[in-house]
C-alpha positions as a printed Julia matrix, in Angstrom:
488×3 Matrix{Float64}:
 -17.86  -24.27  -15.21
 -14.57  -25.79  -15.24
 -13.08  -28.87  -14.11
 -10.44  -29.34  -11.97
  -7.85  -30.69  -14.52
  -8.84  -27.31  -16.28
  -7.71  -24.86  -12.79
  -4.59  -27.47  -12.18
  -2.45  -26.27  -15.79
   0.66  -25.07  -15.09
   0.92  -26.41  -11.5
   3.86  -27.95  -10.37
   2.09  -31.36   -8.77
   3.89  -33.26   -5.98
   0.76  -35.69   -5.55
  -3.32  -35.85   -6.57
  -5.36  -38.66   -4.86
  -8.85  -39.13   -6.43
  -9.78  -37.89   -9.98
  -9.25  -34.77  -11.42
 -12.62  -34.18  -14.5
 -15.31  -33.01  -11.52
 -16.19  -29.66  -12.26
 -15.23  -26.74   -9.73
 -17.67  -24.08   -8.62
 -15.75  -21.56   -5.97
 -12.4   -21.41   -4.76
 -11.78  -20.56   -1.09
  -9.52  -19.87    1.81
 -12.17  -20.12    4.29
 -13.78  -23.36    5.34
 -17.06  -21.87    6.44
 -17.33  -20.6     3.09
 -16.5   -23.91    1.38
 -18.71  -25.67   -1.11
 -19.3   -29.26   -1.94
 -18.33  -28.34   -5.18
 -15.8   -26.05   -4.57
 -11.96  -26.27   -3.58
 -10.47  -25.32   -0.47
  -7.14  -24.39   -0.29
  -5.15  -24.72    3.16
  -2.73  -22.29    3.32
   0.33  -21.76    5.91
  -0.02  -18.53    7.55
   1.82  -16.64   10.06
  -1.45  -17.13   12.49
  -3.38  -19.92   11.41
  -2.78  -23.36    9.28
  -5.24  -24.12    7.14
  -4.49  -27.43    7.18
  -6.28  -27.58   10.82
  -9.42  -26.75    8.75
  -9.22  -29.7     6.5
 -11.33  -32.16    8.66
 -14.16  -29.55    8.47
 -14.45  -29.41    4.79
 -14.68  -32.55    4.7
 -17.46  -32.92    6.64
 -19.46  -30.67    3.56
 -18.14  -33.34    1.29
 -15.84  -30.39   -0.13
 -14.88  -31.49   -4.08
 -11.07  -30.79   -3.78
  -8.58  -29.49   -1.05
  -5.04  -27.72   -1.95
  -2.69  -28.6     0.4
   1.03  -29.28    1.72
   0.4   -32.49    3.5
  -2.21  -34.68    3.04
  -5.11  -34.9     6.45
  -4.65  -38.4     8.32
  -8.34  -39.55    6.74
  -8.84  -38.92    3.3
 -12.28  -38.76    2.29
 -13.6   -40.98   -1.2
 -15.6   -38.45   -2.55
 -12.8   -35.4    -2.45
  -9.51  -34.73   -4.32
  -6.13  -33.83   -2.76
  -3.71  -31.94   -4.37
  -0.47  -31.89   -2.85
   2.33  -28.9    -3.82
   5.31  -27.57   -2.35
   3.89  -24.44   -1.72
   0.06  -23.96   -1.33
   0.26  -19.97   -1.52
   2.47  -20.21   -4.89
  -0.21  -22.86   -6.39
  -3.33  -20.78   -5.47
  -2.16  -18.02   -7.58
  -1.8   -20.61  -10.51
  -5.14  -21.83   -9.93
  -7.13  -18.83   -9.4
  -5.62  -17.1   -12.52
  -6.73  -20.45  -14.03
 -10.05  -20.28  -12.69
 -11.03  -16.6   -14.24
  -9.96  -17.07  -17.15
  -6.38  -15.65  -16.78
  -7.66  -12.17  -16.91
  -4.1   -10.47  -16.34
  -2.73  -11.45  -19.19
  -5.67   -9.53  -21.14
  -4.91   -6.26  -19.01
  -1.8    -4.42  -19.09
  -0.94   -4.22  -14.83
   1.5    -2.15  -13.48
   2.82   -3.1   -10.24
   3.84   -0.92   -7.13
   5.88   -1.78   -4.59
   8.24   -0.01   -1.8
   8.0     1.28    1.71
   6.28    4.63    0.98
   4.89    6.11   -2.06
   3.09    3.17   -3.33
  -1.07    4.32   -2.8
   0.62    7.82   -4.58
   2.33    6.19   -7.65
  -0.66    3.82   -8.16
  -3.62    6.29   -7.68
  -1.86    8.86   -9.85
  -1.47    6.21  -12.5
  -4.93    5.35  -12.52
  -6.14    8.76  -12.77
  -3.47    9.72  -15.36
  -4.18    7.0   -18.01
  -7.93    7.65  -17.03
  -7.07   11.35  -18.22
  -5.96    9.66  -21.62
  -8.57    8.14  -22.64
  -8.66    4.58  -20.85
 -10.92    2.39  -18.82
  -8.9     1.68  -15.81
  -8.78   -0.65  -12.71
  -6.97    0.36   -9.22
  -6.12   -2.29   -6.44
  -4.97   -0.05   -3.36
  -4.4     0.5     0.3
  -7.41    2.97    0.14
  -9.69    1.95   -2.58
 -10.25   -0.72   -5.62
 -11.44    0.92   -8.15
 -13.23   -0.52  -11.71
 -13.67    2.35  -13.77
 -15.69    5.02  -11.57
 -16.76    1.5    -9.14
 -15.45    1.83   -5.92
 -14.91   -1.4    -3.95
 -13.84   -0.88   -0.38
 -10.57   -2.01    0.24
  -9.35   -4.24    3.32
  -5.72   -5.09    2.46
  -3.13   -2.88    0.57
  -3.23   -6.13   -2.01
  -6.0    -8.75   -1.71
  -5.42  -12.71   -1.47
  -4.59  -14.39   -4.64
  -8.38  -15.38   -4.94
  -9.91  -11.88   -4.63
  -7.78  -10.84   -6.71
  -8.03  -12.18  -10.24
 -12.0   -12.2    -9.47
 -11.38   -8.56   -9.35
  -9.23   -8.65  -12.45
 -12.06  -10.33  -14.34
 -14.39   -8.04  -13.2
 -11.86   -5.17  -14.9
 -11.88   -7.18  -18.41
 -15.85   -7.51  -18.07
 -15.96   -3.91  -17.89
 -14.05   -3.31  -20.51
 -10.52   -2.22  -18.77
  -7.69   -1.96  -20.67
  -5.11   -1.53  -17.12
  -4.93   -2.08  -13.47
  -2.41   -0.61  -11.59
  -2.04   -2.08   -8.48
  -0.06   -1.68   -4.68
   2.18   -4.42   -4.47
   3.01   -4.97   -0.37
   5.81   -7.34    1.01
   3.39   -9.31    2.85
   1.38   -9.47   -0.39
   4.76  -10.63   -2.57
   6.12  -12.82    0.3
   2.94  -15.05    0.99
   2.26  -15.39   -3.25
  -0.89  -13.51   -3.32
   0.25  -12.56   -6.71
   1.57  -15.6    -7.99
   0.46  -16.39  -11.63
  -0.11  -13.16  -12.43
   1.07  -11.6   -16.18
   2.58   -7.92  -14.79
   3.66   -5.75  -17.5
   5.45   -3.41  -15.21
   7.07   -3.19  -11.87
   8.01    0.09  -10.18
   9.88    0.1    -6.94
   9.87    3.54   -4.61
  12.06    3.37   -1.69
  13.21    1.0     0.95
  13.39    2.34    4.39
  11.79    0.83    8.55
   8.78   -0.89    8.11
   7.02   -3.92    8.81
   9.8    -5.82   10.95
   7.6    -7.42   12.92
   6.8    -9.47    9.99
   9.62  -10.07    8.18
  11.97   -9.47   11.38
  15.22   -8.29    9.48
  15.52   -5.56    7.0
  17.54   -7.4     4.95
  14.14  -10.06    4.59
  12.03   -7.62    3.99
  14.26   -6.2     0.82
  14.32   -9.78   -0.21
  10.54   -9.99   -0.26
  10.26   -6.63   -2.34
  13.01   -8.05   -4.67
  10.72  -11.12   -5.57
   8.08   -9.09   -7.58
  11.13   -8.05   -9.88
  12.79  -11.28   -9.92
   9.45  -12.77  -11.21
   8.92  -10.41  -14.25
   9.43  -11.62  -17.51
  11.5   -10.4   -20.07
   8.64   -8.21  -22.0
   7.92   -6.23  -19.14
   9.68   -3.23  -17.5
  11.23   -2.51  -13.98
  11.77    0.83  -12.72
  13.51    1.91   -9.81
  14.21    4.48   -8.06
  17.99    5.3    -8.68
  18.89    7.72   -5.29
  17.22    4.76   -3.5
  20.62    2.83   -1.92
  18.73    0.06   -2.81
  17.42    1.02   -6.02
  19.59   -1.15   -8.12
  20.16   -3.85   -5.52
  16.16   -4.56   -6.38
  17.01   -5.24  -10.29
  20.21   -6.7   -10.19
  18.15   -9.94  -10.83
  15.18   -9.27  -13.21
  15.29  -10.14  -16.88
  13.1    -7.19  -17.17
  13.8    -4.03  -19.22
  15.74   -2.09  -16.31
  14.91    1.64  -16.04
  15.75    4.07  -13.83
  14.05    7.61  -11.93
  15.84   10.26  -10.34
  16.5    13.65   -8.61
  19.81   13.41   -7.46
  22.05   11.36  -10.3
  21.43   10.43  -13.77
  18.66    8.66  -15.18
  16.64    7.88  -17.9
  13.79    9.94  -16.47
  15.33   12.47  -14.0
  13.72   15.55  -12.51
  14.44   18.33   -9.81
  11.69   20.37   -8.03
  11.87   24.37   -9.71
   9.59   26.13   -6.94
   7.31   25.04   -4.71
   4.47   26.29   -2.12
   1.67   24.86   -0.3
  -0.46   25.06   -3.6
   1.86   23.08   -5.46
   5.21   22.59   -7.33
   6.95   23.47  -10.4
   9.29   20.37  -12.16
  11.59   20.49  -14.6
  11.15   16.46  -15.9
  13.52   15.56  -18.98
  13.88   19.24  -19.53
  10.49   19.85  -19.89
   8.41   22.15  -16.86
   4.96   20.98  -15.55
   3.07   22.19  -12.95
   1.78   20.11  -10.62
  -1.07   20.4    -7.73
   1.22   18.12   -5.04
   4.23   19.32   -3.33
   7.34   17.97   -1.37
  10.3    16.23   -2.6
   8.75   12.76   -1.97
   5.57   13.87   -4.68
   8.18   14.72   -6.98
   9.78   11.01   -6.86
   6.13    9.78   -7.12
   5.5    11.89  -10.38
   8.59   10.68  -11.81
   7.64    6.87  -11.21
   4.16    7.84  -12.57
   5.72    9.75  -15.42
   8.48    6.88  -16.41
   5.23    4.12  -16.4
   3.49    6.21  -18.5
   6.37    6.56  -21.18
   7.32    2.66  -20.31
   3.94    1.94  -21.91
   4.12    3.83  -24.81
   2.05    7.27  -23.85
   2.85   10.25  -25.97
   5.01   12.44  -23.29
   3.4    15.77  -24.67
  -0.36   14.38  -23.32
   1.36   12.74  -19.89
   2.61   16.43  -19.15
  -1.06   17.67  -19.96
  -2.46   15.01  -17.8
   0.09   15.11  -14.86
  -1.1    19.42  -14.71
  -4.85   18.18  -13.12
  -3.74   15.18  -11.1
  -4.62   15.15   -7.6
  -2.75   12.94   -4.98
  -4.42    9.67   -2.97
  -6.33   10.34    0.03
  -4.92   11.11    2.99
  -2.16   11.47    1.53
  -0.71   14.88    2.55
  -4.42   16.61    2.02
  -4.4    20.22    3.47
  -7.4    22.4     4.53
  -7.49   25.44    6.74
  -9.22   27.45    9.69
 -11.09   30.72    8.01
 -10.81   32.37   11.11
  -7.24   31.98   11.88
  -5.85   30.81    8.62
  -4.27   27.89   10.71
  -3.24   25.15    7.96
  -3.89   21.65    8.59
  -2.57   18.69    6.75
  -3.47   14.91    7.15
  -1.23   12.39    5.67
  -0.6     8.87    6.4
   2.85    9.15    7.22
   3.79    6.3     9.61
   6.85    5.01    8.93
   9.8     6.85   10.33
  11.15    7.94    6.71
   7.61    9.06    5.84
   7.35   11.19    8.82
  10.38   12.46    8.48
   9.99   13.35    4.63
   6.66   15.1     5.47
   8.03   17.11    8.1
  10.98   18.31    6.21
   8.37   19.28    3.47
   6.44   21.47    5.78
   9.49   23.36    7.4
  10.89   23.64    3.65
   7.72   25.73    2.88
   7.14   26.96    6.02
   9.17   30.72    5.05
   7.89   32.46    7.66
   9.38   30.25   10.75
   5.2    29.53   11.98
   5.37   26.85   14.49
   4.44   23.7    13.03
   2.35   21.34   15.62
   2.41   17.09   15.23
   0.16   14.79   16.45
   1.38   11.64   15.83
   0.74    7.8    17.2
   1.97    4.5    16.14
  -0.36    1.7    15.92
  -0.05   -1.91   18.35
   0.25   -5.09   17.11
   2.91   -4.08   14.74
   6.95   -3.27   14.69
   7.42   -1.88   18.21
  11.22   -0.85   17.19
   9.73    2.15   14.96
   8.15    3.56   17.78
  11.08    5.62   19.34
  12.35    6.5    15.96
   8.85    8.37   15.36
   8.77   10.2    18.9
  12.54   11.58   18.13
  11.95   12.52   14.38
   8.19   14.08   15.55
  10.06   16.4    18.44
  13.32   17.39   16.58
  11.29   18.74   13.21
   8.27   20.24   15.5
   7.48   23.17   17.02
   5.67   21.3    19.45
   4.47   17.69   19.12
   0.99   16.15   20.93
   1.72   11.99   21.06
  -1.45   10.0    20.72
  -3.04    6.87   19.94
  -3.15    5.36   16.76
  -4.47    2.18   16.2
  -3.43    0.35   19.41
  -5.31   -2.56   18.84
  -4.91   -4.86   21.7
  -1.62   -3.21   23.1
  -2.03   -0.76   26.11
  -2.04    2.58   24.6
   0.11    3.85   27.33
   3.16    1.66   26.4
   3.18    2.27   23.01
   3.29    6.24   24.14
   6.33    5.79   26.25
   8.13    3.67   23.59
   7.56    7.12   21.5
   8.22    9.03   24.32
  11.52    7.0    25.19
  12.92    8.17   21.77
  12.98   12.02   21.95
  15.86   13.77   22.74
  16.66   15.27   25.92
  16.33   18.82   24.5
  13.32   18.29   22.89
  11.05   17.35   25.69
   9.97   20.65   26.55
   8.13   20.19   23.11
   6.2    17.19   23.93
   2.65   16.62   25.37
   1.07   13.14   25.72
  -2.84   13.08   25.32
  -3.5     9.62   25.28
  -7.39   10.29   22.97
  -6.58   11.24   19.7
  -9.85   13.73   19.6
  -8.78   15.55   22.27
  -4.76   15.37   20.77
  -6.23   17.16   17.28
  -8.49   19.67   19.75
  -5.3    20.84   21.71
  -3.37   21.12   18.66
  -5.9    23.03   17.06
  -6.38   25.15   20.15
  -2.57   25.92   20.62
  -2.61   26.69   17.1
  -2.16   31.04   16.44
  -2.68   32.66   12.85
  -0.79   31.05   10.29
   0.47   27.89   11.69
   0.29   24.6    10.26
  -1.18   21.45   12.33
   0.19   18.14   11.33
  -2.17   14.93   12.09
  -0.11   11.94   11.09
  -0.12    8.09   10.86
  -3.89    7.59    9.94
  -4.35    9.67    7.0
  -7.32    8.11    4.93
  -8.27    5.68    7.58
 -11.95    5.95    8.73
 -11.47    4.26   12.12
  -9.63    3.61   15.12
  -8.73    0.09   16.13
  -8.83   -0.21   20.29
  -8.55   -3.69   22.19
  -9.76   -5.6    19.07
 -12.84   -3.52   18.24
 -13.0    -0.62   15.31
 -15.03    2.57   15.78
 -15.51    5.18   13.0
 -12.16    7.72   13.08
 -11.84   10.18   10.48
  -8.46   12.72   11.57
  -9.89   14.6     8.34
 -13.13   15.49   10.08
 -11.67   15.72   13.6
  -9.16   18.72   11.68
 -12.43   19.88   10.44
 -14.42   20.26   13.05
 -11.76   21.23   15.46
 -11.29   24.29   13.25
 -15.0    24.63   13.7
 -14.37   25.36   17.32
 -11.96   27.77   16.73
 -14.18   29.94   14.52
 -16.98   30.25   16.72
C-alpha cells in the first residue's frame, strides 16, 4: 500500500495541511464511495463541485481530500492537498497510485471529431494480428486482450483509467490504443499519462454545447498534442484544414496522412463496392473489407501508427487484408427476400452524415433510392440539428426523422429543429415518425428490391435514452427484424 507522500511525486503543491506518511487505500471521485483510508478528490465539473461533497467525507473520517480550496472546517485526522487544478493533479496521482503503468505500455492516442472508435479498434485488432497482447479504451468497448469491459464514456476518468492500464500490464499487454475525446482532454482525464503516439482525424460540428465555440473545442483537441513529449509521434491528417494547425505546437515527431496532397503516408481509393475497397497506400495495393472515403483516411491513420511504431509494412498490409471495422460503424446486412441493403452506422455529426451518405450514393450505380432514418439526441448541441435534417433530405431518396436519444428534451422539438433545416425542395422527401421502431418499420416497408436503408446516429448503441430513463435499443436488430417482416 502506499503512502500519500508516495501518490503526491510530481505534483505541483500550492498547500498540504496535516501529514503526508499515512498510507492510501482507494482513490475516488465519489463521496459515497469514499474510504477512511482513501482520498477523495473534489473536482470542478460542468454540473457538480465536488467541493460541496467535502463535508461528507469528512464525516467517514476520509484520510486525504484533493482539492482547490480548502472546506471552512478542517478536520484533525484528514489531509488537504491544495493545487491549482484538481483534474490536472488527479491524473498525477492516479498514475502514481498504479504504479505508472503507461509508461510500461506503448499507448497510442486518438482523437478528432469522427473516425476515432475506427482508427482505435482497427489498431487494436491489427497489432493483435501481429502477434501482440493488446488493450482498447473506446466509445464501444474496453478491451484487455479478448476481456471485454463495458464501456460508459468514449475515455474514462483519470482514476478508471490507469486502474485499467494496470490491469493491461498484469495481463501481460504490450499496447493500448485508446479514444481520446475533447471532454476527456479538456477536463485532464488523461493527465500524467506517458502516450507514445497521438493521431488526430478531422475537425468538423460537434459538441458545442460543451465547449460553446469551435474555435474551443480545436483548442481542447490541440492539448493532447501540445502535451506529447519529444519521443513520441503526432500524426495528422494533412487534407484536414486543421490538420497542421493541431501540431504547430508539439515537440513531437510531426507526421502526416493523406488522399488529396502529399504526405508521408498518402493513399487514394482504386475501386470500391459494398464488399469493400481497393487502396493504393505508398504505392503498394491492399484490399480491404471497409469502404468509403472516410475508411480509407482511417486505414491510413491505422497504417502510419503501425509504421510510427516500427511494424514491418509487408505484415501491416497482410494484417490490414482481414480487418473488420468497429461496431456500428457502417455495418451492412440485407433482406433475402428483397435484397434491400441496410446499413447502421453511428453517424451523428453533420460531417459524418454527410460522409456516409455520399459513400452510399457513390456506390449506389444503379440510381436505387436510398432511405434515412435519422434523429439527433437532447441534451446536447441543438445548433447541429438543422444541419442534419438538410444534409439527411438533400442526399436521400426519402428521409424518415426520428428520435434519438432525447433524453429529457421533448422529442417533438428536437424533430422540428431537424425539420426547420431542410430545404424547401426537399420536403416532399420527408416523413416524421416520432418512434424510432416504427421509423426503421416504414423504411423497411417503403423499401423495393435493391434499395439501401440507412439507420443513423445510434449505430452500436444498445438503448434509447427518453426523459432520463434508458431502455434496451438495438437499430441493428430493429433492421433485422424489420427485414423479418418483409420476408414473411
Amino acid at each position: 500500500m502506499k503512502t500519500l507522500a508516495d501518490i503526491l511525486h510530481g505534483v505541483k503543491l500550492l498547500e498540504v495541511h496535516g501529514h503526508t506518511h499515512k498510507h492510501i487505500s482507494a482513490l475516488t471521485l465519489d463521496s459515497r464511495a469514499a474510504k477512511s483510508d482513501g482520498l477523495f478528490a473534489a473536482i470542478v465539473g460542468s454540473q457538480r463541485d465536488g467541493h460541496d461533497f467535502i463535508p461528507s467525507v469528512q464525516e467517514k473520517g476520509i484520510a486525504a481530500v484533493l482539492c482547490e480550496r480548502l472546506p471552512e472546517n478542517l478536520v484533525a485526522e484528514t489531509t488537504y492537498i491544495r493545487v491549482k487544478d484538481s483534474s490536472e493533479a488527479l491524473g498525477v496521482i492516479a498514475s502514481n497510485f498504479y504504479d505508472k503503468p503507461s509508461s510500461k505500455l506503448k499507448i497510442v492516442a486518438v482523437t478528432g471529431t469522427n473516425g476515432k472508435t475506427s482508427v482505435a479498434t482497427m489498431l487494436f485488432q491489427l497489432f493483435t494480428k501481429l502477434g501482440y497482447h493488446c488493450g482498447l479504451l473506446s466509445t464501444v468497448e474496453n478491451k484487455i486482450g479478448e476481456e471485454i469491459i463495458p464501456a460508459t464514456h468514449t475515455t474514462p476518468h483519470a482514476i478508471a483509467i490507469n486502474e485499467l492500464l494496470a490491469k493491461m500490464v498484469e495481463a501481460g499487454c504490450s499496447h493500448c490504443f485508446m479514444e481520446a475525446s475533447s471532454h476527456a482532454i479538456h477536463q485532464n482525464r488523461i493527465a500524467g499519462l506517458a502516450i507514445d503516439g497521438a493521431v488526430f482525424t478531422n475537425l468538423t460540428h460537434d459538441h458545442l454545447d460543451y465547449h460553446k465555440t469551435f474555435k474551443e473545442y480545436l483548442k481542447a483537441k490541440k492539448m493532447l498534442f501540445d502535451q506529447l513529449d519529444k519521443n513520441a509521434f503526432a500524426l495528422s491528417n494533412a487534407d484536414d484544414k486543421n490538420g497542421v494547425v493541431m501540431l504547430q505546437n508539439t515537440v513531437a515527431g510531426k507526421q502526416y496522412y493523406a488522399i488529396s496532397g502529399h504526405a508521408a503516408f498518402s493513399g487514394r481509393v482504386i475501386e470500391s463496392d459494398f464488399n469493400g475497397m481497393m487502396l493504393n497506400i505508398n504505392g503498394k495495393e491492399v484490399h480491404v473489407k471497409m469502404i468509403g472515403a472516410f475508411n480509407a483516411y482511417n486505414l491510413l491513420a491505422v497504417f502510419g501508427s503501425a509504421i510510427l511504431l516500427g511494424e514491418d509494412e509487408t505484415e501491416v498490409f497482410v494484417a490490414m487484408s482481414t480487418l473488420e471495422g468497429a461496431e456500428g460503424r457502417f455495418e451492412s446486412l440485407k433482406s433475402s427476400e428483397e435484397s434491400v441493403v441496410g446499413i447502421v452506422d453511428y453517424a451523428h455529426t453533420p460531417d459524418a452524415l454527410k460522409k456516409v451518405l455520399e459513400t452510399i450514393n457513390q456506390l449506389n450505380v444503379y440510381g436505387r433510392q436510398l432511405i434515412t432514418v435519422v434523429g439527433c439526441g437532447g441534451d446536447r448541441d441543438k445548433t447541429k440539428r438543422p444541419l442534419m435534417g438538410a444534409i439527411a433530405a438533400k442526399l436521400s431518396s426519402k428521409v424518415i426523422l426520428t428520435s434519438d436519444n432525447p433524453r429529457t428534451e421533448d422529442p417533438k422539438q428536437i424533430l422540428e429543429e431537424m425539420q426547420a433545416g431542410v430545404a424547401v425542395v426537399d420536403r416532399k422527401k420527408v416523413l416524421v415518425i416520432e418512434n424510432r421502431h416504427e421509423a426503421i418499420k416504414t423504411a423497411c416497408m417503403l423499401a423495393q428490391a435493391e434499395d439501401i436503408v440507412l439507420v443513423a446516429g445510434k449505430g452500436h448503441e444498445t438503448y434509447q435514452e427518453i426523459n432520463g430513463e434508458r431502455s434496451f435499443f438495438d437499430d441493428k436488430e430493429e433492421l433485422e427484424a424489420a427485414f423479418k417482416e418483409l420476408n414473411k
